[in-house]
HTML snippet that shows the backbone in 3Dmol.js (N, CA, C, O; Angstrom):
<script src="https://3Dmol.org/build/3Dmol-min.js"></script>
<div id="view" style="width:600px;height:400px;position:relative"></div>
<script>
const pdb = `
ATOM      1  N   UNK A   1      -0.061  14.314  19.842  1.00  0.00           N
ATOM      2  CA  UNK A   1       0.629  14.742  18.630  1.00  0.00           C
ATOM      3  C   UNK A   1       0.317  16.195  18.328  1.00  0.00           C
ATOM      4  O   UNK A   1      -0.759  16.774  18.478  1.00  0.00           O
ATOM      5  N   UNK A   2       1.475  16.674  17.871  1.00  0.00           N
ATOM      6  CA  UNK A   2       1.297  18.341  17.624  1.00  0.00           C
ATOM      7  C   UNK A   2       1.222  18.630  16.314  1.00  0.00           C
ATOM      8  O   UNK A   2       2.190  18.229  15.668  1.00  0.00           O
ATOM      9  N   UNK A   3      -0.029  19.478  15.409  1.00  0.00           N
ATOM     10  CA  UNK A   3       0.025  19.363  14.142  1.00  0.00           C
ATOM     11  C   UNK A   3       0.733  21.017  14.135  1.00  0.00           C
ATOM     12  O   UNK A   3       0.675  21.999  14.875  1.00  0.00           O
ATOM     13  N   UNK A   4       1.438  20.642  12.791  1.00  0.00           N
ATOM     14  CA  UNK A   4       1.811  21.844  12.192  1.00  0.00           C
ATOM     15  C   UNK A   4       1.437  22.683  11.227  1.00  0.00           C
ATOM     16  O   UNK A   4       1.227  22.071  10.180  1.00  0.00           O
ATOM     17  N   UNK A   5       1.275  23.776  11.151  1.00  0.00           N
ATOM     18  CA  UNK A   5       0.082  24.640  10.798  1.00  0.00           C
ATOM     19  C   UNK A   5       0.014  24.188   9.376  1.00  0.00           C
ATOM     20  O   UNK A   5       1.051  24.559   8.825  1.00  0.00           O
ATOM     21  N   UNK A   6      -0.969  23.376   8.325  1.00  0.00           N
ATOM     22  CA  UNK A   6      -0.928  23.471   7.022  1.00  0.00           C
ATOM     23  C   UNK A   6      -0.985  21.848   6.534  1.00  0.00           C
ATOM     24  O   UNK A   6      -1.587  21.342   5.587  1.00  0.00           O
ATOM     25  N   UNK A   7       0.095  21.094   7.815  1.00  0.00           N
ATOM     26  CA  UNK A   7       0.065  19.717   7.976  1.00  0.00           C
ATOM     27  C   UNK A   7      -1.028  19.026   7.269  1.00  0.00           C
ATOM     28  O   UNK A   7      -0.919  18.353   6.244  1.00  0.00           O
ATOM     29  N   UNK A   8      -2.337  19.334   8.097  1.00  0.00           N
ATOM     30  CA  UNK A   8      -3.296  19.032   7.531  1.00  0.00           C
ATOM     31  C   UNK A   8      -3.889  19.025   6.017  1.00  0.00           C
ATOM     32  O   UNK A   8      -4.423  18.101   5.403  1.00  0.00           O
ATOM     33  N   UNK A   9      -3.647  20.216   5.662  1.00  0.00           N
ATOM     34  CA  UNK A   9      -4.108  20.423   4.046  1.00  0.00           C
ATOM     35  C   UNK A   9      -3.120  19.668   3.402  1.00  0.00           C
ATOM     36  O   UNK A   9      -3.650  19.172   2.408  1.00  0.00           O
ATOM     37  N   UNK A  10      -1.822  19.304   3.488  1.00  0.00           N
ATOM     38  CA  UNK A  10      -0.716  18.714   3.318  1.00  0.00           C
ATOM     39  C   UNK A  10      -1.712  16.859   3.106  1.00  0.00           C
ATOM     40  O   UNK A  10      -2.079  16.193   2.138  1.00  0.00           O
ATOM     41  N   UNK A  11      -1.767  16.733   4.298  1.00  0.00           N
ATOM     42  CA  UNK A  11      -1.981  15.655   4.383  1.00  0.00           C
ATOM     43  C   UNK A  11      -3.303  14.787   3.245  1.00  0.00           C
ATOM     44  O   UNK A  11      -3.341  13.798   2.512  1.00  0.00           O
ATOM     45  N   UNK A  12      -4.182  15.828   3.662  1.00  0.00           N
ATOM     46  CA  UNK A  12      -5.414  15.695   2.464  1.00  0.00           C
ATOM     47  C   UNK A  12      -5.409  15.728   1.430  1.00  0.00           C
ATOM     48  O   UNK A  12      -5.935  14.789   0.833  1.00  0.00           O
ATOM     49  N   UNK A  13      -4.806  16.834   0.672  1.00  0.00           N
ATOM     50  CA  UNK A  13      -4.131  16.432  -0.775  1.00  0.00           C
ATOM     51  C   UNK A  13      -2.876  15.477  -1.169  1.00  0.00           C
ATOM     52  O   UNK A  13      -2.247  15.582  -2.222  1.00  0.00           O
ATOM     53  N   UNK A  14      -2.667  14.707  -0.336  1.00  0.00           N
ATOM     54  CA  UNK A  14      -1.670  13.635  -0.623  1.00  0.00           C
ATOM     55  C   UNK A  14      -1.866  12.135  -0.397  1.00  0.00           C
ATOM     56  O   UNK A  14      -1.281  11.193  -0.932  1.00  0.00           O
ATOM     57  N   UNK A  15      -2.782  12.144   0.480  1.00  0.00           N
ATOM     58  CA  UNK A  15      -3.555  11.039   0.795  1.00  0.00           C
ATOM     59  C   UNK A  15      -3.977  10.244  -0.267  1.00  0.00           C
ATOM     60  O   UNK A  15      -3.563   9.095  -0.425  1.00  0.00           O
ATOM     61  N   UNK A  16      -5.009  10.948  -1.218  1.00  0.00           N
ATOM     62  CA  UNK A  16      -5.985   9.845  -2.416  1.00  0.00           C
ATOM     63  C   UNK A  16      -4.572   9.339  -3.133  1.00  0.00           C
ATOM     64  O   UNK A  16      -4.455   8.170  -3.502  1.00  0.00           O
ATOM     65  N   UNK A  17      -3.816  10.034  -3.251  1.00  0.00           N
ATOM     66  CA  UNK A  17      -2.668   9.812  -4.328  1.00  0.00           C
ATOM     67  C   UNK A  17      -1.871   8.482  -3.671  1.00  0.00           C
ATOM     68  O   UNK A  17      -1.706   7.445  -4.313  1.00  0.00           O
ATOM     69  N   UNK A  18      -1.360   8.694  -2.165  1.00  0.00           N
ATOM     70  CA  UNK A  18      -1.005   7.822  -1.373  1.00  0.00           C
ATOM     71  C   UNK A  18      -1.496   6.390  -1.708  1.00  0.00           C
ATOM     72  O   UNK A  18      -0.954   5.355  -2.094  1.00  0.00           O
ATOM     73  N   UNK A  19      -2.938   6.831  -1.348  1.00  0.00           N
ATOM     74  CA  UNK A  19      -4.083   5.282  -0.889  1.00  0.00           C
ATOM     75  C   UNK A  19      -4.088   4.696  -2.545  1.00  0.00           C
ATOM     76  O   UNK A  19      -4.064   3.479  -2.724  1.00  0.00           O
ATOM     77  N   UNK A  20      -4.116   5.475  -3.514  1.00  0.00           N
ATOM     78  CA  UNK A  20      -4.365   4.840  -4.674  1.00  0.00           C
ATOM     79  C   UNK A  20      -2.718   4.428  -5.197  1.00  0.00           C
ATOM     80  O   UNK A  20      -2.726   3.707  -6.195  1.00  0.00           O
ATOM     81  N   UNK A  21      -1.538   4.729  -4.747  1.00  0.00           N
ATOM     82  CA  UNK A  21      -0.208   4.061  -5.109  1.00  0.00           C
ATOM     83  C   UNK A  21      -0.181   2.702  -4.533  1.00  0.00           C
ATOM     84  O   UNK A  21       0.289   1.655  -4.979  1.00  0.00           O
ATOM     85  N   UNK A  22      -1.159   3.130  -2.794  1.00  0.00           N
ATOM     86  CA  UNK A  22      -0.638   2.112  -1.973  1.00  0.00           C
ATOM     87  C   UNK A  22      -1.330   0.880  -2.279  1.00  0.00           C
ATOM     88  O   UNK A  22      -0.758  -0.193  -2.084  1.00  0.00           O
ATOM     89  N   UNK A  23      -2.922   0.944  -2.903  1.00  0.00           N
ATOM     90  CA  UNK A  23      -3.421  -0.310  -3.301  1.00  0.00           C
ATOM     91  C   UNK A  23      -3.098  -0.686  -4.483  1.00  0.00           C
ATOM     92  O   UNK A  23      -3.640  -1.749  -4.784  1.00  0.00           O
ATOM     93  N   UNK A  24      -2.064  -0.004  -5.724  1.00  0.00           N
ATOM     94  CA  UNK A  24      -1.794  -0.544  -6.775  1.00  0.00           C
ATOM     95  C   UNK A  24      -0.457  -1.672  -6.334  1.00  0.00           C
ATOM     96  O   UNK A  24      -0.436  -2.818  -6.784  1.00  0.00           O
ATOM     97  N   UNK A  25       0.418  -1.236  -5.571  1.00  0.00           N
ATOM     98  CA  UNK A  25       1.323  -1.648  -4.566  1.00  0.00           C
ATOM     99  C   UNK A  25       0.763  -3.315  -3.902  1.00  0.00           C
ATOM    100  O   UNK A  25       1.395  -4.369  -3.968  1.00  0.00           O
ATOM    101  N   UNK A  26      -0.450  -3.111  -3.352  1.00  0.00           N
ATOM    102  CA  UNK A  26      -0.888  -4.364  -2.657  1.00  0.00           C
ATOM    103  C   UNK A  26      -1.125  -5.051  -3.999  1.00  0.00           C
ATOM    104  O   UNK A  26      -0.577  -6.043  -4.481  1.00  0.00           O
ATOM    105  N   UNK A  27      -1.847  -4.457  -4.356  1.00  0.00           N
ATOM    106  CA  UNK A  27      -1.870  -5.797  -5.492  1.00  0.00           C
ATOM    107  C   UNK A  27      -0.920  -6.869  -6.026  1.00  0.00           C
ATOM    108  O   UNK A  27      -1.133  -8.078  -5.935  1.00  0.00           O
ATOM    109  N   UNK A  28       0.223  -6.268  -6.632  1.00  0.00           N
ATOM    110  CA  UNK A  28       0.868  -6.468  -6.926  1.00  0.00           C
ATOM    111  C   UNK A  28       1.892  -7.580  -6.213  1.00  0.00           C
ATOM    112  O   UNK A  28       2.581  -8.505  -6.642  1.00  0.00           O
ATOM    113  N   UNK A  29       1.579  -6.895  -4.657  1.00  0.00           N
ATOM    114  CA  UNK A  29       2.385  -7.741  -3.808  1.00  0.00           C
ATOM    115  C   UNK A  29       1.530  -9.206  -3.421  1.00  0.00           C
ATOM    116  O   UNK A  29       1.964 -10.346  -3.260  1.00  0.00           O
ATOM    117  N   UNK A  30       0.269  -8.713  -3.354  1.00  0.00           N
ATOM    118  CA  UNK A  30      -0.608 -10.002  -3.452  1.00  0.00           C
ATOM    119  C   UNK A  30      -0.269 -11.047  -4.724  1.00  0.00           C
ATOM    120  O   UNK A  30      -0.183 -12.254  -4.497  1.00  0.00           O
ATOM    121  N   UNK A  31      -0.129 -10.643  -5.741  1.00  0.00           N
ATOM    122  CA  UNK A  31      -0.049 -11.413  -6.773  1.00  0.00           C
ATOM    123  C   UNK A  31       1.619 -12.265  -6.642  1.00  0.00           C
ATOM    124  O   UNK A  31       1.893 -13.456  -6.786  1.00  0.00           O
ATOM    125  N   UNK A  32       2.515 -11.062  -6.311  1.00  0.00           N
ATOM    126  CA  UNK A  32       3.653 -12.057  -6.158  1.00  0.00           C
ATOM    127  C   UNK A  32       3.632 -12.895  -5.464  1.00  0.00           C
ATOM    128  O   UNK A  32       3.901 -14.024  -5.876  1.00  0.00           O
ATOM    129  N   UNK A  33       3.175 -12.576  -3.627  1.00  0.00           N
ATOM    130  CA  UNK A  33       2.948 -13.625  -3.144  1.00  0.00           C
ATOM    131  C   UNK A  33       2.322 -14.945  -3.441  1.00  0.00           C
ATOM    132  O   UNK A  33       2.755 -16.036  -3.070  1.00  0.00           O
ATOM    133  N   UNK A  34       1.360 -14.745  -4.082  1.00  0.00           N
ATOM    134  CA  UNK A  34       0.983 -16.225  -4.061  1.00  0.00           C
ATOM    135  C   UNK A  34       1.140 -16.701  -5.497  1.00  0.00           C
ATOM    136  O   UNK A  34       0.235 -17.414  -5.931  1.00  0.00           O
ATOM    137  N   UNK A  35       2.206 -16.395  -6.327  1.00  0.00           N
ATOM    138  CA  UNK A  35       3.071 -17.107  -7.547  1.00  0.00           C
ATOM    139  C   UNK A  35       4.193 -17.665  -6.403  1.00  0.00           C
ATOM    140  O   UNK A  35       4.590 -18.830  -6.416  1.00  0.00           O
ATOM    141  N   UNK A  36       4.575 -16.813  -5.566  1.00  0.00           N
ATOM    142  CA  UNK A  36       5.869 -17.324  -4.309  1.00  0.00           C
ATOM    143  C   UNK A  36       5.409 -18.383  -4.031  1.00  0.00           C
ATOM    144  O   UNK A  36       5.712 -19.383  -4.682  1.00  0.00           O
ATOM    145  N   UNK A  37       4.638 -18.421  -3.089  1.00  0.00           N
ATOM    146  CA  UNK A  37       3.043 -19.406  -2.362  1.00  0.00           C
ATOM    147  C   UNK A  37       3.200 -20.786  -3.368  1.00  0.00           C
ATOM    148  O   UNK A  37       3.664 -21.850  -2.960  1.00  0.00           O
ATOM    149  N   UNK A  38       2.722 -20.550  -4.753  1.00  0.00           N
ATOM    150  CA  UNK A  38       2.646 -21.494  -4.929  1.00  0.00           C
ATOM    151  C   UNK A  38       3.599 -22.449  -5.757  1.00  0.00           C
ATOM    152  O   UNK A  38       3.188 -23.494  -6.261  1.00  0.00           O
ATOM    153  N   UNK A  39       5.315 -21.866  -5.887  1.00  0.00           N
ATOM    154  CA  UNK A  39       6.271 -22.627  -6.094  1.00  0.00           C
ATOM    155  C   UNK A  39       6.979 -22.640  -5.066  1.00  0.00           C
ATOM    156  O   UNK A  39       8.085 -23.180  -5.103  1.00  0.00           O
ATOM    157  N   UNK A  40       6.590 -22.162  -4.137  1.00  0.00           N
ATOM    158  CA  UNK A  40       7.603 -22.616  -2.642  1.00  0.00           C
ATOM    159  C   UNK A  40       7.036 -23.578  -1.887  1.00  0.00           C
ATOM    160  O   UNK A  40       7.604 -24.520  -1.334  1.00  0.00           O
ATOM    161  N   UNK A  41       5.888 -23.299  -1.889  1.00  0.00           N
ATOM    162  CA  UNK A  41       4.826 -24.849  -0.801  1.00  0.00           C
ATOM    163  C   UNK A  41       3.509 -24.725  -1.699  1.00  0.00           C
ATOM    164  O   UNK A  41       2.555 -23.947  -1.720  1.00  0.00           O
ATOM    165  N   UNK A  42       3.981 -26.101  -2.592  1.00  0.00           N
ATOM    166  CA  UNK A  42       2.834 -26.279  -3.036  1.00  0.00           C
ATOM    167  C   UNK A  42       2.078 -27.619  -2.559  1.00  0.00           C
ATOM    168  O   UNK A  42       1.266 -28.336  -3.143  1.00  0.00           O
ATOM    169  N   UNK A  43       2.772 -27.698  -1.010  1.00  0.00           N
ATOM    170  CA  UNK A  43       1.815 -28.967  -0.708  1.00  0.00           C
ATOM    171  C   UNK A  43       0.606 -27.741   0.052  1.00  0.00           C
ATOM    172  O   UNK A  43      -0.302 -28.399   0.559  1.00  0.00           O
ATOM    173  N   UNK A  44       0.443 -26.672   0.191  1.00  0.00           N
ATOM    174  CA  UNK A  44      -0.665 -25.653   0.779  1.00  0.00           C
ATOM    175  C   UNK A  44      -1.389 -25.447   0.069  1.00  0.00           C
ATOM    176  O   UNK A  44      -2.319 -24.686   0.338  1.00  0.00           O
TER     177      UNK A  44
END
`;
const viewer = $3Dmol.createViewer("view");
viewer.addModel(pdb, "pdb");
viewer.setStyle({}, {cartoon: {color: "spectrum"}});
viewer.zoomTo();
viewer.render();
</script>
């Protein structure tokens, strides 16, 4: 992979912001899932 000049600093200041959308995101999806989970098969 070929970085492009700046890419990097790019990448680092966008990251925490990223990782902290992306685990508010999981959560969320965790939680739907298993409200899904547990009116779709609740013999599990």
């Amino acid at each position: 992979m070929q970085m492009i000049d700046g890419e990097p600093d790019t990448l680092r200041d966008v990251s925490p912001v990223r990782g902290g959308t992306f685990g508010n995101l999981s959560q969320e999806c965790n939680k739907a899932l298993d409200v899904y989970s547990t009116h779709m098969f609740p013999k599990f």
